[in-house]
C-alpha positions in Angstrom: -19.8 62.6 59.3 -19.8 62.5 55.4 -22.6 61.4 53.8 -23.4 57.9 51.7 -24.0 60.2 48.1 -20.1 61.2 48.8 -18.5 57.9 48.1 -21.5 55.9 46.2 -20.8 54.8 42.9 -23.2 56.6 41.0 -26.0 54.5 38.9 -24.6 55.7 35.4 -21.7 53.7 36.1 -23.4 50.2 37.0 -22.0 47.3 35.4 -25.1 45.2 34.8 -26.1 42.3 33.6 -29.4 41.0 32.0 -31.2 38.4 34.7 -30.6 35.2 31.9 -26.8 35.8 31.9 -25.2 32.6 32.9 -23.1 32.8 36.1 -19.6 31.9 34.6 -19.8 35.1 32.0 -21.0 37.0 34.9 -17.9 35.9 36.8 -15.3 36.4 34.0 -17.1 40.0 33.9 -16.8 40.6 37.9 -13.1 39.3 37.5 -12.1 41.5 34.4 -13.9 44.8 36.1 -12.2 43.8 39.3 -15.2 44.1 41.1 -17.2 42.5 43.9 -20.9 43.0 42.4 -22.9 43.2 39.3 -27.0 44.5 39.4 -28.9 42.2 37.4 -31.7 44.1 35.0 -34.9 42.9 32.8 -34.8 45.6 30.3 -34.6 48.8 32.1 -35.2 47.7 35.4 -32.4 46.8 38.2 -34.7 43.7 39.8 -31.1 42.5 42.1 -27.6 42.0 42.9 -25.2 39.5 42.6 -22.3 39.6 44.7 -19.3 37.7 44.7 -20.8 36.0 48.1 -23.7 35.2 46.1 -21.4 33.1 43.5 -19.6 31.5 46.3 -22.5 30.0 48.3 -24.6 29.6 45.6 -23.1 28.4 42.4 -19.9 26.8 43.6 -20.8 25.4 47.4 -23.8 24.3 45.3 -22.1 22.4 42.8 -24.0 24.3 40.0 -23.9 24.1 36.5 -22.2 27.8 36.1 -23.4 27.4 32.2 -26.7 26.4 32.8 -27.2 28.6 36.0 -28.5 32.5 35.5 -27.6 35.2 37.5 -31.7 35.6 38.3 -31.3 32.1 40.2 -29.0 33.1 42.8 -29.2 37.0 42.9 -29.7 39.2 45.8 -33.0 40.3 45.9 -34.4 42.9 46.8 -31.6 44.8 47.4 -31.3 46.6 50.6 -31.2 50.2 50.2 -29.8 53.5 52.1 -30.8 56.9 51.4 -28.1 59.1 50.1 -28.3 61.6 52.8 -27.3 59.0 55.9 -23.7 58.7 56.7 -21.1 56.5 55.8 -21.0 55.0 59.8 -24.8 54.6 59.6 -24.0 52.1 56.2 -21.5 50.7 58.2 -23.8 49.4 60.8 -26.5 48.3 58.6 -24.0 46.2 56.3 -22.3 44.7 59.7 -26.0 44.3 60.9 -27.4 42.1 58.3 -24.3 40.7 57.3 -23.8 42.2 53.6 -21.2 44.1 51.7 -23.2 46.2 49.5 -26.0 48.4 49.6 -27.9 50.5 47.2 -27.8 54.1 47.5 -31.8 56.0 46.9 -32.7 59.4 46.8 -36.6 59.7 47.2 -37.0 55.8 46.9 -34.9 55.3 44.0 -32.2 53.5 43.3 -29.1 56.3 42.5 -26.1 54.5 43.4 -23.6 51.3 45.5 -22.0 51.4 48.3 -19.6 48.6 49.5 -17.4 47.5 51.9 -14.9 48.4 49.9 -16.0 52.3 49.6 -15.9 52.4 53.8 -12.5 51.1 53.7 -11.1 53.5 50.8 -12.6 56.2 53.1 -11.4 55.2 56.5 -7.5 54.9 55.2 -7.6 58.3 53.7 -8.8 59.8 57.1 -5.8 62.1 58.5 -4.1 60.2 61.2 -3.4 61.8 64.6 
């Protein structure tokens, strides 16, 4: 089975967003990017995730102010992780486990990459067909 480092999205091409970003410019950014998570940082330092889940049951089941609402408020956190050397089917069952779509990648502890729902899917339809 191929491993999680194979289709991660390596951390040099994170889209991030500082922790005191409102939620709406974080949402315009997700929408623009066409994508379905952002890592929040202070400085340097990843500290979570928001996902669009996040901004759904969160911000707008909430009734939030999405101005006056940061991203720190209702961010994943701490992420949950997956070393880089498991496989793809072994991040499938931890995501359909606990019930998330994204997971970080590590490679001794750190934080190296994402790997979504959407990566498993873009790898299962390119799978020869018998």
């Amino acid at each position: 089975m191929v491993a999680v480092k194979s289709f991660m999205i390596p951390r040099e091409k994170f889209i991030t967003v500082e922790r005191e970003t409102d939620v709406q410019t974080a949402a315009r950014i997700m929408r623009d990017r066409s994508i379905g998570s952002l890592f929040v940082t202070n400085g340097k330092e990843v500290i979570g995730m928001l996902t669009d889940t996040d901004m759904v049951r969160r911000v707008v089941a909430a009734g939030a102010d999405t101005h006056k609402t940061t991203v720190e408020q209702v961010m994943s956190a701490p992420i949950l992780t997956i070393d880089e050397n498991k496989t793809l089917l072994d991040a499938n069952d931890l995501m359909a486990k606990t019930h998330i779509r994204h997971l970080g990648v590590t490679h001794d502890g750190k934080l190296v990459g994402l790997i979504s729902v959407r990566d498993l899917v873009l790898f299962l339809t390119n799978l020869p067909r018998k």
